[in-house]
C-alpha positions in Angstrom: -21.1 -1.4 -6.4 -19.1 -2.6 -3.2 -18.9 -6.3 -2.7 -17.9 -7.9 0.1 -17.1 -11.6 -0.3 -15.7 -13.7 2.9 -13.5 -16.7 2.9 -14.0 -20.2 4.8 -10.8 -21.7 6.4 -11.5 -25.0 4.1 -8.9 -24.0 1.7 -5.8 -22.2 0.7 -6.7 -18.9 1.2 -4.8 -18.0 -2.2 -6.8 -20.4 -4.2 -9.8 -19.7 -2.9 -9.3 -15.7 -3.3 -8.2 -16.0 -6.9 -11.2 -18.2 -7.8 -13.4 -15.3 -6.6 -11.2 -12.8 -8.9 -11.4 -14.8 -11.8 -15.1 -15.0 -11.6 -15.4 -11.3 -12.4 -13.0 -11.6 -15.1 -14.2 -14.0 -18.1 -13.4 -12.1 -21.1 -10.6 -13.0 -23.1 -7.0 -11.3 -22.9 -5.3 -9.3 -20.1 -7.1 -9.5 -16.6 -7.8 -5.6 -15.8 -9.0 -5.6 -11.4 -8.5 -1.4 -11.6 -11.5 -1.7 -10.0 -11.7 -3.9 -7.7 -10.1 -3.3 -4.0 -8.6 -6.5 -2.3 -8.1 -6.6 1.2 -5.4 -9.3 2.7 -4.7 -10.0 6.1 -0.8 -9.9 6.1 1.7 -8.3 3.0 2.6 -11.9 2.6 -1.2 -13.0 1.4 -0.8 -9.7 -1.1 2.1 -11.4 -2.1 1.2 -14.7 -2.5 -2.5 -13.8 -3.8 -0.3 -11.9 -6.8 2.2 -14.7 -7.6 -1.3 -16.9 -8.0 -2.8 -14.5 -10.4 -0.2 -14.6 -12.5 0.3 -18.3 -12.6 -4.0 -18.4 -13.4 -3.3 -15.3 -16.3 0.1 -15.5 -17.7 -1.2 -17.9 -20.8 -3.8 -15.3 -21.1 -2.0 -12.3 -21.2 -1.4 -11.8 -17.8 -2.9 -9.7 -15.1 -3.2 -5.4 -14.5 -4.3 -3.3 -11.6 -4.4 -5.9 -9.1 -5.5 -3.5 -5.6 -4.2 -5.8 -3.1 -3.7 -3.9 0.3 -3.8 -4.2 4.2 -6.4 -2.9 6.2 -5.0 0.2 8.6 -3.5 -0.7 11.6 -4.7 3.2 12.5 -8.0 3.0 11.1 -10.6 4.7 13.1 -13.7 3.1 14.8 -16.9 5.2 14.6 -20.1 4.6 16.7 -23.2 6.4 14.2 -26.0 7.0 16.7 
């Protein structure tokens, strides 16, 4: 199932994005996002967005398959009639 979840300017973006995460992640142990696709705006979010996640996990075991990528500079526009 794709989810799209958007932001408000409020608050650290950081904060904000890892409270989303960790609302799909309440069991126990280490955090597995395999499935999940993140998409940041710059490779510093990614960055950030990571070091948060592991701050929120490491007492829990930490954090695995964390998807955190850019949208394509080169990515195509298509018009469906």
């Amino acid at each position: 199932m794709i989810r799209k979840i958007a932001l408000n300017w409020n608050s650290s973006y950081t904060e904000l994005a890892a409270e989303q995460l960790c609302r799909y992640c309440s069991h126990a142990g280490i955090a597995d996002f395999s499935d999940t696709l993140i998409l940041v705006p710059t490779a510093e979010a990614g960055r950030l967005l990571r070091e948060e996640m592991a701050v929120r996990y490491q007492n829990a075991g930490g954090v695995t398959g964390l998807n955190i990528e850019q949208p394509s500079p080169r990515a195509a526009v298509v018009r469906l009639p």
